[in-house]
N, C-alpha and C positions, 0 to 999 in steps of 0.2 A: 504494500500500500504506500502512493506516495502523496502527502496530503499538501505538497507544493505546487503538484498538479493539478489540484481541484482547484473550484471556485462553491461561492453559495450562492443557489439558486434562489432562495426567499426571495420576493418581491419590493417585501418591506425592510428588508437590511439594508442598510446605507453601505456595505461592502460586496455588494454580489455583482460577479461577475466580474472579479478582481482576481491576479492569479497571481501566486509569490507574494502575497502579501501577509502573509505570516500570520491570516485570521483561524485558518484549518488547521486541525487538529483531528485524531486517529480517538474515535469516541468508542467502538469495540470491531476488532478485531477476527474475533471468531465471524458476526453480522455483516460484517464491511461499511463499515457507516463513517462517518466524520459527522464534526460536529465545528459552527463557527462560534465561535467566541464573542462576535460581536453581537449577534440576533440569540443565539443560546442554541438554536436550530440545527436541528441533526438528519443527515442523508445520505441513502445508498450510495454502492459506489457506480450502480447503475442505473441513477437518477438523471432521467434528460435524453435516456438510450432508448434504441428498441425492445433491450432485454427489460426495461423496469418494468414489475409487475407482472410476469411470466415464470409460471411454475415450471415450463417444460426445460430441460438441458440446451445450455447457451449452444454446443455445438450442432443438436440439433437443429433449433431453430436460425441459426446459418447458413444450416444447409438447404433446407426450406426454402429460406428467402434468395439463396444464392440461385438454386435452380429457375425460381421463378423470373429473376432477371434474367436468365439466359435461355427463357422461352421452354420450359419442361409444365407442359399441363396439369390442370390440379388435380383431372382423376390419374395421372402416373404418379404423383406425389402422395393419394390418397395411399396407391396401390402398395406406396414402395414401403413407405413409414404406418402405414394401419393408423392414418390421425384424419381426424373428421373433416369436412368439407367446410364448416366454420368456423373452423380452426384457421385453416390455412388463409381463407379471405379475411379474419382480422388479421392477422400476421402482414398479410400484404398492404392491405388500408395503414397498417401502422407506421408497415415501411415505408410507404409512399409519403407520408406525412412528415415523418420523420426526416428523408430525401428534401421536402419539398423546404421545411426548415436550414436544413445545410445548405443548398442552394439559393438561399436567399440570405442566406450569411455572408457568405463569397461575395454576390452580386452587390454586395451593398458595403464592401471592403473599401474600394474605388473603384472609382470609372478605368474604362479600359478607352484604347484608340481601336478599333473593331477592325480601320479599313476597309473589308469589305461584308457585308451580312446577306445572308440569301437565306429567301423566306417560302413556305408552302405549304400546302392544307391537304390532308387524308380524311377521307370519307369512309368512317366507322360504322359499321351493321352493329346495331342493338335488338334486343328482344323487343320493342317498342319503335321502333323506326331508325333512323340513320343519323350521326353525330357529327360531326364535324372538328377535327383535331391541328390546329396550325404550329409549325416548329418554326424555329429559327434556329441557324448557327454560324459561327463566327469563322469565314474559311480558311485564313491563315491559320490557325490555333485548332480547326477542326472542332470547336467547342460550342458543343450544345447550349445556349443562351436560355431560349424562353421557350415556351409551349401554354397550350389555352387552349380550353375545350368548350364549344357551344352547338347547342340543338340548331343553330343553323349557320352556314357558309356568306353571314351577312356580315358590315360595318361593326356592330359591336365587337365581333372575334378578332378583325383583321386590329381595329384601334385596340384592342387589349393587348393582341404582340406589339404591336407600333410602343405602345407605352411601356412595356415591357423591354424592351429593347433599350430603347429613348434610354431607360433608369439608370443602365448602364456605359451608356454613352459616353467619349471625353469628346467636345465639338471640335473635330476635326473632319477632314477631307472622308469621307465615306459613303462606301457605294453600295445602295441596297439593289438587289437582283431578286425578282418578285417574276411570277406568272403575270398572264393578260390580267387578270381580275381587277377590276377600274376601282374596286376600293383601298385595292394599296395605295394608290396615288395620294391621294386626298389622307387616307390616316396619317402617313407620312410625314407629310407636309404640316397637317396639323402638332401633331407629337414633337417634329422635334422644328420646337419653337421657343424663345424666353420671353420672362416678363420685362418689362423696361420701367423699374418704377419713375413717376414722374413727381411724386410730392401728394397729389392729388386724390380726392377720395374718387373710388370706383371701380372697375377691373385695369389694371395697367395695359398696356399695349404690348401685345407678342410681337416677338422681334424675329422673323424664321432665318434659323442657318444658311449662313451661303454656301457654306461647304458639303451641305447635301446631292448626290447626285443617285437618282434611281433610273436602273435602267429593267426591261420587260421581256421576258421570251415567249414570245405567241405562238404556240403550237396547234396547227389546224389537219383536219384530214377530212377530204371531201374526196369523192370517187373515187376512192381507192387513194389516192396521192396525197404524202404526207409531206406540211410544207414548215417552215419555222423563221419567224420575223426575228429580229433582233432590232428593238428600237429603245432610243433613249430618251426619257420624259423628261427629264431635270436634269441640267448638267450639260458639260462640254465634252468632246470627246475625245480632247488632249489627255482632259485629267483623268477620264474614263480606262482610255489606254498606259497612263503610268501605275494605275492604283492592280491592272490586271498582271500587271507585269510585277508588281511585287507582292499580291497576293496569290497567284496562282504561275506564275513563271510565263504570264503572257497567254497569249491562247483570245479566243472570241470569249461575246459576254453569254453567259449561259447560268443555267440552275444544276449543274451535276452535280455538285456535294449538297446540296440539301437531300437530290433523290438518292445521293449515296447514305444518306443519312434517315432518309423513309427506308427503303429497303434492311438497314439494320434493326430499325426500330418493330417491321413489318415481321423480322427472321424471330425476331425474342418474346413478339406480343400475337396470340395466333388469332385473338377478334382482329387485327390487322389485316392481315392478308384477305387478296382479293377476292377468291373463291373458299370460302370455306365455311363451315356448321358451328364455328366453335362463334356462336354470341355476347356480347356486353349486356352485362344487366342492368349496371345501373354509372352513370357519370362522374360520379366518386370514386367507382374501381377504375375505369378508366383513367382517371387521371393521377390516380395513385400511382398505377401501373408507368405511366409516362414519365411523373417524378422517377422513381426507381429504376427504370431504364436509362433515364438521362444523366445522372448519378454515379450510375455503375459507368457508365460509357465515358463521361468525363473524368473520374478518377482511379478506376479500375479497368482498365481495358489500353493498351498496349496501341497506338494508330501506326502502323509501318510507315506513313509518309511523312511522319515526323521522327523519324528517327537523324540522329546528326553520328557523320563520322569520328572515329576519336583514332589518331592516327600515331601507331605506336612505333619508333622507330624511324627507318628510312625507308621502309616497303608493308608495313603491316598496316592493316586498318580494323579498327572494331568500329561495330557500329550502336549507340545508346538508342537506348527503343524510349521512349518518352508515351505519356496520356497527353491527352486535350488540356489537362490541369496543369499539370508538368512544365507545357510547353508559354501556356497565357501567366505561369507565376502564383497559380493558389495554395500550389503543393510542390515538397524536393523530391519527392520518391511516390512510387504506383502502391497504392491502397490498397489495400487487400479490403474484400464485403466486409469484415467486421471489423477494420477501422473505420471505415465507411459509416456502416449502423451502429457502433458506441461513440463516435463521437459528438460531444457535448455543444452544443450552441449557446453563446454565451448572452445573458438576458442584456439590455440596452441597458448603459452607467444609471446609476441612481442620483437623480436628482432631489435637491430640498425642496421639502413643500411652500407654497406661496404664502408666507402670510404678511398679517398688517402687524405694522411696529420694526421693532430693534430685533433683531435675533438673538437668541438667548449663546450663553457662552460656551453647552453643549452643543448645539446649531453650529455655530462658529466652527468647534474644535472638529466634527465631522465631514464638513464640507473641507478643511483645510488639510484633511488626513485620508478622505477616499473619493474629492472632486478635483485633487490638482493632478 
């Protein structure tokens, strides 16, 4: 047990989510518990994970959730382990939620420079009709960004990746590559926008990026003959042509790492794929399921085209295999699933409450001891 690695989770402690700060302490041993010294409050050491609160064996339930992100069905899981069918879809909902916490941990670290982002939407069969699933990823880095799920392929789904995206954003030179669908254009455009305060009471004036440029790949097929536009909404096509060349090695404007990244996503989730019986029940699993695949894939999953040589001597070469994570700077080394699912997400700094008057000289000594 090391209680330098923890933090406390309490809400109402004025030190949670502090690490190395000398508040943790080892409360028993046998239980696995710590306890902080500043709130009195005592907590597993699997407090924040996907094991808290599961009776079954941690290695089991890894293996579980391991299979499930690499696409192994729940009745071959029912088959293999003899564990019930509710079982295993809490297990999944937990992990997905779980996922969807770490990922917006990262996300919200700093802004990244993305360069170039390419965006697309999968049409999901459910037991109740059809879903609609839109990805985004970041193509130099291979990194899975954002995903949003809605019961229809309208403006609200596209503007929820737009802003999703947007969140991450550092405003630089960037080129989104999107299908024909006329509602990229406009989400876009809106999203990534700033405000310009002026002094004045009311909505301040949005300021839209100049360094925005999207461009569209139209794919049509009429009698037989399959034809493909490449046109550019926004943007110049100088700058179009330098950003391809350093995010893909040059080449035309197209979408094939997002579809290289539906086809993954398609190979691991079997309500994905095109033809088949296996259904969605309900939009929560779904999206579970997305978190936890996107999760694994960005820090568990090895990408060959980002591997960099490391050249030993004056004729040897090895080559370092790198993730999506690895490569964008959120991680030094490839995760294994259950660093993945115990790791802790740390609550947002504690702030002092509002009040009227003088602060008390308690007030004082806590803000000066767990706010600087």
């Amino acid at each position: 047990m090391h209680p330098q690695e923890q933090f406390c989770q309490n809400n109402d402690c004025p030190a949670r989510g502090q690490i190395g700060k000398g508040n943790i302490r080892i409360h028993s041993r046998k239980d696995e518990r710590y306890q902080c010294d500043v709130c009195k409050c005592t907590f597993t050491k699997t407090k924040g994970t996907l094991l808290y609160g599961l009776k079954k064996d941690q290695a089991e339930v890894i293996k579980v959730v391991t299979l499930l992100a690499y696409g192994c069905p729940i009745p071959a899981i029912v088959a293999a382990f003899g564990l019930d069918v509710r079982t295993i879809r809490s297990w999944l909902l937990k992990a997905g939620q779980h996922c969807r916490g770490v990922h917006k941990h990262f996300l919200a670290q700093k802004a990244v420079d993305l360069q170039q982002v390419q965006a697309d939407e999968i049409k999901v069969k459910t037991q109740s009709g059809s879903v609609w699933m839109a990805l985004a990823m970041m193509v130099s880095t291979r990194l899975w960004l954002a995903g949003a799920v809605s019961p229809k392929r309208d403006k609200a789904l596209i503007r929820d990746l737009a802003a999703r995206i947007r969140s991450v954003a550092l405003c630089r030179n960037l080129l989104l590559a999107v299908d024909g669908l006329k509602s990229y254009v406009q989400a876009f455009q809106k999203a990534f926008r700033t405000p310009l305060p002026t002094g004045k009471r009311g909505r301040p004036k949005m300021i839209a990026w100049q360094s925005i440029l999207i461009v569209q790949v139209i794919k049509q097929k009429r009698d037989g003959q399959f034809s493909i536009q490449r046109r550019i909404t926004q943007g110049s096509e100088r700058i179009v042509e330098q950003i391809l060349q350093i995010t893909q090695g040059g080449g035309v404007i197209n979408t094939a790492y997002i579809e290289r990244l539906n086809a993954t996503f398609r190979q691991r989730l079997a309500v994905l794929a095109r033809r088949t019986r296996n259904l969605a029940r309900k939009p929560e699993t779904l999206q579970a399921s997305m978190y936890l695949l996107g999760c694994v894939y960005n820090f568990c999953t090895f990408h060959k085209s980002l591997r960099l040589p490391l050249y030993v001597g004056e004729r040897g070469r090895k080559w370092v295999k790198r993730t999506p994570a690895l490569a964008v700077g959120w991680a030094d080394h490839r995760w294994s699933v259950l660093e993945l699912l115990c790791f802790k997400v740390p609550p947002t700094p504690w702030q002092p409450p509002r009040r009227r008057g003088r602060p008390s000289k308690e007030m004082i000594r806590l803000v000066n001891q767990w706010c600087s």
